[in-house]
C-alpha positions in Angstrom: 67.7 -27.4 -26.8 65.8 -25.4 -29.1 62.1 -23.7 -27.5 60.3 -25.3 -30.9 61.4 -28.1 -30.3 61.0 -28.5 -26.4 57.1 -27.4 -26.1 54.2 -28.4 -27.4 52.3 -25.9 -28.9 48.4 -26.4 -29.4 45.3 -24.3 -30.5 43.6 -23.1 -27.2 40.8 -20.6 -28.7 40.7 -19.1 -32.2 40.0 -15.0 -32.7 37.0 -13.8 -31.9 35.3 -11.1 -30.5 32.0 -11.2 -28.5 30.1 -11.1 -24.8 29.8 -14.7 -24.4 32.4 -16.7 -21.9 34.4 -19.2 -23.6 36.6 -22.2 -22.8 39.7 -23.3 -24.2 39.7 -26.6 -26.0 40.5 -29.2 -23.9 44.2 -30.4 -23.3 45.1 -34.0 -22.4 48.7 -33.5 -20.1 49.7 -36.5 -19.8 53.5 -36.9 -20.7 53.6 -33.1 -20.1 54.5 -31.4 -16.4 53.3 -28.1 -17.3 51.6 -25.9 -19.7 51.6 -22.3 -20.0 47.9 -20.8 -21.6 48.6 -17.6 -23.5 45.7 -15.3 -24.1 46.5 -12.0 -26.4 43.5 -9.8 -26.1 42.3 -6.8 -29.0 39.8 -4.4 -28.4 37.9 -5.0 -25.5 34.9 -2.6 -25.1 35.0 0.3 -22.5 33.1 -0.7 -19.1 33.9 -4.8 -19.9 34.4 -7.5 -16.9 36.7 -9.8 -18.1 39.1 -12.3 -16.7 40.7 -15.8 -17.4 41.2 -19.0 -15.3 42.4 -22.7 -15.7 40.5 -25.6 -15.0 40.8 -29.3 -14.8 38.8 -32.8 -14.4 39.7 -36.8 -15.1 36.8 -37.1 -18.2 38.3 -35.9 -21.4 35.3 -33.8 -22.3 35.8 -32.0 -19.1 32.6 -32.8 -17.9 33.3 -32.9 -14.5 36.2 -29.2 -14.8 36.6 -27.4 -11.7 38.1 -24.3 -11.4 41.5 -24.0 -10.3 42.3 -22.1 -6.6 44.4 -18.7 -7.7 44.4 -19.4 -11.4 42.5 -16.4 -12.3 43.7 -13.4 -14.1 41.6 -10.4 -14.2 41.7 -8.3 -17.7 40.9 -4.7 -17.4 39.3 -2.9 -20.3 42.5 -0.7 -21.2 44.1 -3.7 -21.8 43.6 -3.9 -25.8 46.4 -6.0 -27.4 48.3 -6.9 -24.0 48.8 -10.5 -23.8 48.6 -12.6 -20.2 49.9 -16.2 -19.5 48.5 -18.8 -16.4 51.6 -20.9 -16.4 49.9 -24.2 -14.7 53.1 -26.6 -13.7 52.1 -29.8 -12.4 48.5 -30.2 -12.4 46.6 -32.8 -10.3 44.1 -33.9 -12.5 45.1 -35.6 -16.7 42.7 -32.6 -18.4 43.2 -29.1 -18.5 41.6 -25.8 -20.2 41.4 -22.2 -20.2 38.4 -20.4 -19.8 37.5 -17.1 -20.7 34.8 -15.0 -18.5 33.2 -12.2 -19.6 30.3 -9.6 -18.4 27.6 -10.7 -21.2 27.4 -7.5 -22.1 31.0 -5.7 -22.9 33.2 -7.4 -25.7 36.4 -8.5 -25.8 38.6 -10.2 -28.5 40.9 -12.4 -27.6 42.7 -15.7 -29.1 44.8 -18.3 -27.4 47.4 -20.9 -27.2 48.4 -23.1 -25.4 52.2 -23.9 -24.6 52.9 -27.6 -22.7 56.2 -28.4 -21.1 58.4 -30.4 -19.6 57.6 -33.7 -22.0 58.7 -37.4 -21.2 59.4 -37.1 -25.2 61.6 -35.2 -27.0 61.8 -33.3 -29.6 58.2 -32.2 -30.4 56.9 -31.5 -33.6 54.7 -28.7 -34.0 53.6 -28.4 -37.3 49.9 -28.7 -37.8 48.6 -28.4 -41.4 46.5 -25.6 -41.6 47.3 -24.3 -37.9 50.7 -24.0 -36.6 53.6 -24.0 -38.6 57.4 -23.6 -37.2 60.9 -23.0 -38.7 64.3 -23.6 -36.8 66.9 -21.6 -37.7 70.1 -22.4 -36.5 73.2 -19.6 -36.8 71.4 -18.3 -39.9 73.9 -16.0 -42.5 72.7 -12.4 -43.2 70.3 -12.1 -45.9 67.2 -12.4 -48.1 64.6 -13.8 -45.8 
């Protein structure tokens, strides 16, 4: 089975740069066993506090999100373009999201996506207009890309 077509692949946070915490969008699980949240980092300023974490809650506007025991990932400030993954594999609760802390007063740039797993329903198709687009290639011949 192809990777493409096993996950689900979702926007978690767009590029941007600031002081500000942020939190993932929110994903719904349900069909899924587990989801891996992938956070690539640019520049983050000299002297920042930052880290990531996973949450989760039963309203779909995560209303109700509490953190998630041992999720957290702390991000040093030499750590410009390294990337860092909380793979969460059976959570308790239907909705899920990242969340980005920061020191509100050091950037950091950073984007995000998220990556579920483990689907009741196969094969998955990625392709979002406008925001994700895949291409299988399967034993492709030498050539012109």
């Amino acid at each position: 089975m192809n990777l493409t077509k096993s996950v689900k692949i979702s926007d978690a946070l767009d590029y941007a740069s600031g002081t500000a915490d942020r939190n993932g969008e929110t994903l719904d699980m349900q069909g899924f066993e587990g989801v891996a949240m992938i956070v690539k980092t640019a520049t983050i300023a000299s002297g920042a506090t930052t880290s990531i974490k996973a949450q989760q809650g039963d309203e779909s506007d995560l209303s109700d999100a509490e953190d998630l025991e041992d999720t957290g990932i702390t991000i040093e400030d030499d750590d410009d373009d390294e990337i860092f993954v909380i793979d969460l594999y059976k959570p308790e609760k239907r909705y899920v999201r990242l969340v980005i802390d920061k020191d509100g007063a050091n950037a950091c740039a950073e984007s995000a996506v998220y990556a579920k797993y483990q689907g009741r329903v196969r094969p998955e198709d990625n392709n979002v207009t406008d925001e994700i687009t895949t291409e299988l290639n399967i034993s492709p011949d030498e050539g012109t890309a």
